[in-house]
N, C-alpha and C positions, 0 to 999 in steps of 0.2 A: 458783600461786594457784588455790586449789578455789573453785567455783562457791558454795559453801556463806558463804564469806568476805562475797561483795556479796550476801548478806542479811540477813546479821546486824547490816548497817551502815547504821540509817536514814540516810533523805533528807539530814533535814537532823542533825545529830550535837549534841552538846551543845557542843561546840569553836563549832560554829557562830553557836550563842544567846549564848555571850558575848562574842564579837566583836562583833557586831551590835546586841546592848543598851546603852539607853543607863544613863548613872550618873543615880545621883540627883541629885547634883549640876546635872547638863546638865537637868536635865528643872526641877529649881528657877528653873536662870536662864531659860529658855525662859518659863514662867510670870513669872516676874519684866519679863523685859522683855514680855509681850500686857500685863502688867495696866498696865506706864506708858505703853505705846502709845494704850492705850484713855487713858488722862488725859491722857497729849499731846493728843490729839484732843477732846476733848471738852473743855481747855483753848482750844484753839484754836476750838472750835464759840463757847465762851463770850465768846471776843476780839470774833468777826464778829458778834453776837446783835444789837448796838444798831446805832444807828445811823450810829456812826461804830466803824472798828476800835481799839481799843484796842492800842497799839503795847506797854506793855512787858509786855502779858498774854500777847501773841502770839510774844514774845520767853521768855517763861515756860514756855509750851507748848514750842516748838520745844527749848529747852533740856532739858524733861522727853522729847520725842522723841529730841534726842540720849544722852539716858543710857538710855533703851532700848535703841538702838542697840548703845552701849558694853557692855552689858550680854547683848545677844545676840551682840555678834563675840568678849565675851570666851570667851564659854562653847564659840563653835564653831570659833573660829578656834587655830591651832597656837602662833603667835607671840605674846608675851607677854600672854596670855590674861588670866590672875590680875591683872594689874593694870589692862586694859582693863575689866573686869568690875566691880572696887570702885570703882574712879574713875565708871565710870553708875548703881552703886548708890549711891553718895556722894552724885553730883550732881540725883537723883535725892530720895533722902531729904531733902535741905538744903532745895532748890526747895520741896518740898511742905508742910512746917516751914515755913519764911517765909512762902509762900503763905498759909497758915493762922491763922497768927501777925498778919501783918499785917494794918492796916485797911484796906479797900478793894482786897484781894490778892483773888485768883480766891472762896479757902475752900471750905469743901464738900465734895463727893465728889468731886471733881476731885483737892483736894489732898492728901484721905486715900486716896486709887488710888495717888496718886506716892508716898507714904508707905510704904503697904505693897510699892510695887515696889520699893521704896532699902532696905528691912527685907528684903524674900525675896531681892534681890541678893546682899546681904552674906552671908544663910547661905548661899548658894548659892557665894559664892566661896570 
């Protein structure tokens, strides 16, 4: 091995950058699940606001935080990713749809946050 070899071979190599990148994909569902996080939460901000909690608002939220959830383990975890992923974009789009749909449901930016995170889910899966 000539000395000339280890310098023609940067640090870091091209081999390297794509191991380590991520897909589009992955970066969709990442975005996907912050943006139903943030509507889970601010679901849930909306539950505790009066004066009394409102239990199936709170149950709406929590629901829209587990499809975020589903939605970030599909993306990073190894084991049946693809369908951990549509099933919290799924559940995820439905909530925010009814939410909106109905009278006296959260509505608002609440339920158009869960919306578009059950919409960037799906392309993401």
């Amino acid at each position: 091995m000539s000395g000339s070899e280890d310098l023609d071979t940067p640090l870091f190599s091209r081999w390297f950058m794509f191991r380590t990148r991520w897909s589009e994909k992955r970066i969709l569902g990442l975005i996907a699940a912050l943006v139903g996080f943030v509507a889970g939460i601010l679901i849930l901000i909306a539950a505790a606001a009066g004066q009394a909690v409102s239990l199936l608002t709170a149950v709406v939220g929590l629901g829209v935080l587990y499809g975020s959830y589903l939605i970030y383990r599909g993306k990073t975890g190894r084991l049946f990713g693809l369908g951990k992923a549509r099933l919290g974009a799924w559940i995820n789009l439905i909530i925010g749809v009814v939410t909106l749909i109905l009278h006296g449901g959260v509505g608002g930016t609440e339920s158009i946050l869960a919306i578009v995170s059950g919409v960037i889910g799906l392309l993401a899966a």
